[in-house]
C-alpha positions, 0 to 999 in steps of 0.5 A: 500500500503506498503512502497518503499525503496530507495537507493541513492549512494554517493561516490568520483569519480575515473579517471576510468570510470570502477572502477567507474562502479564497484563502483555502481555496488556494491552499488546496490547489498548492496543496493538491500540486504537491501531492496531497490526497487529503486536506482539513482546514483550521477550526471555523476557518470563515471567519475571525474566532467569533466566540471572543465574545457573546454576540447574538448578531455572529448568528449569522455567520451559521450555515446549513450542512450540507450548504453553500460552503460544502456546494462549493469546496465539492467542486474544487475537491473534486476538480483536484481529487482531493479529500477535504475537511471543512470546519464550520458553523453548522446551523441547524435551526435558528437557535440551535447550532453546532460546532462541526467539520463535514468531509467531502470525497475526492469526488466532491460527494458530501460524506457526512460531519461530526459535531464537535462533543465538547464545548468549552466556557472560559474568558476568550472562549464563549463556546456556550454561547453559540454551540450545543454538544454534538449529539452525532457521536465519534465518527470515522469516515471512508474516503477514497484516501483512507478512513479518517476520522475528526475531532475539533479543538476543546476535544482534544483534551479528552482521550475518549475523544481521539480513543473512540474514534480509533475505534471507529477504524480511523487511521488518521485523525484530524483536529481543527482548533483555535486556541491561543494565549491571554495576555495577562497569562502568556508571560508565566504560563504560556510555554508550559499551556503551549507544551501541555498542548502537544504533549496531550495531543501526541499521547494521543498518537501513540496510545492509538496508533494514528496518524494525527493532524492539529490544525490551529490559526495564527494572529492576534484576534482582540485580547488572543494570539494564536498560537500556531504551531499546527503539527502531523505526528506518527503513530509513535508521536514522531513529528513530521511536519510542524509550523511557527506562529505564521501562516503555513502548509503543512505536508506530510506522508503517512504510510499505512505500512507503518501504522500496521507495526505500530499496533502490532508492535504496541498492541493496546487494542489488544489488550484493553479491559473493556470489563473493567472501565465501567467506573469511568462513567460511575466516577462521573457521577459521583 
């Protein structure tokens, strides 16, 4: 079986959602140029990060999916055969949304999306405010490059989160994410949050033997610098492509021969005690 090659884009984000637009569209053609078979977007790439704030007229920013954003990237990914990942404000209905990421195939059909499971609330991040939990579960998705799977951002704290969708027979996963530094916090703790987000991300990695893609924007957005530093791991949490803090693309390519000896090797599936986590969610509430 021959590698896959894998495109993530890491950029600052404009006040228009066209520019925006365009902005990926381009990343895709360079990206597919040079190979790439499969390509994620950063965490609601459309726009600057919204919920800085709680503002109900950001409502409008939200879309149906399957809308106008998967019309038209299904014609690019299937112009260039590309598999794509889009993270977007997915509205349902007024009044209930949904922080979501739909996949399209090489040949432009839609695939389905998953909904980002956990939401935080912190200052900066006012995620409450405008998503409901997704209420689709974790997802892997059978693309004409491999089976992939998605998280988004605040998920990636969660080892249930990569750890169920492994499960699901993804061999790649994807996490679009906007995360960043609070001024009054970057001077003392900022390189330890930076190295926490890593380090959790590439546990990840190794303890299911995947490929592993985080996708994060860059540029200062009222009080919050992202930070960047968008990276794709092998499945022993070697780093293959990393980025800085400025706009990048990220390239990389995950052999499936060598996430076969991974597991092999470190077998964890294998040796799971599925009989005895139940007090997993006991302890939860507790």
């Amino acid at each position: 079986m021959t590698s896959t090659r894998i495109a993530c884009y890491q950029s600052s984000a404009d006040s228009s959602p066209e520019v925006n637009m365009q902005r990926v569209e381009s990343a895709m053609r360079e990206a597919a140029a040079k190979g790439a078979k499969i390509f994620c977007t950063q965490e609601l790439f459309r726009s600057p990060y919204f919920c800085r704030t709680q503002d109900p007229a950001q409502f409008e920013l939200a879309e149906a999916i399957p809308g106008p954003s998967t019309e038209r990237f299904s014609a690019l990914a299937r112009e260039l055969g590309l598999v794509c990942i889009l993270s977007l404000f997915e509205e349902v209905m007024p009044g209930l949304s949904y922080n979501s990421a739909a996949v399209l195939d090489a040949d432009g059909r839609y695939l389905g999306c998953y909904r980002k499971m956990h939401i935080p609330q912190d200052p900066g991040f006012e995620e409450k405010f405008y998503f409901r939990p997704g209420d689709l579960g974790f997802k892997a998705f059978d693309t004409a490059a491999g089976r992939i799977g998605v998280i988004i951002c605040w998920d990636q704290w969660f080892p249930e989160s990569a750890r169920l969708t492994a499960l699901q027979g993804a061999e790649i996963i994807f996490c679009p994410t906007a995360i960043g530094w609070l001024p009054e916090e970057k001077s003392e703790l900022g390189a330890r949050q930076l190295n926490s987000w890593k380090q959790v991300q590439a546990g990840h990695a190794i303890a299911n033997g995947v490929y592993y893609a985080a996708i994060n924007r860059v540029g200062t957005e009222g009080d919050t610098e992202f930070w960047g530093n968008s990276f794709i791991l092998d499945p022993a949490g070697e780093a293959l492509a990393t980025a800085g803090e400025s706009e990048s693309l990220l390239l990389a390519d995950c052999d499936p021969e060598l996430l076969k000896d991974q597991r092999r090797i470190w077998p964890f599936f294998r040796d799971r005690r599925t009989d005895a986590y139940s007090g997993l969610r006991e302890a939860s509430s507790s």
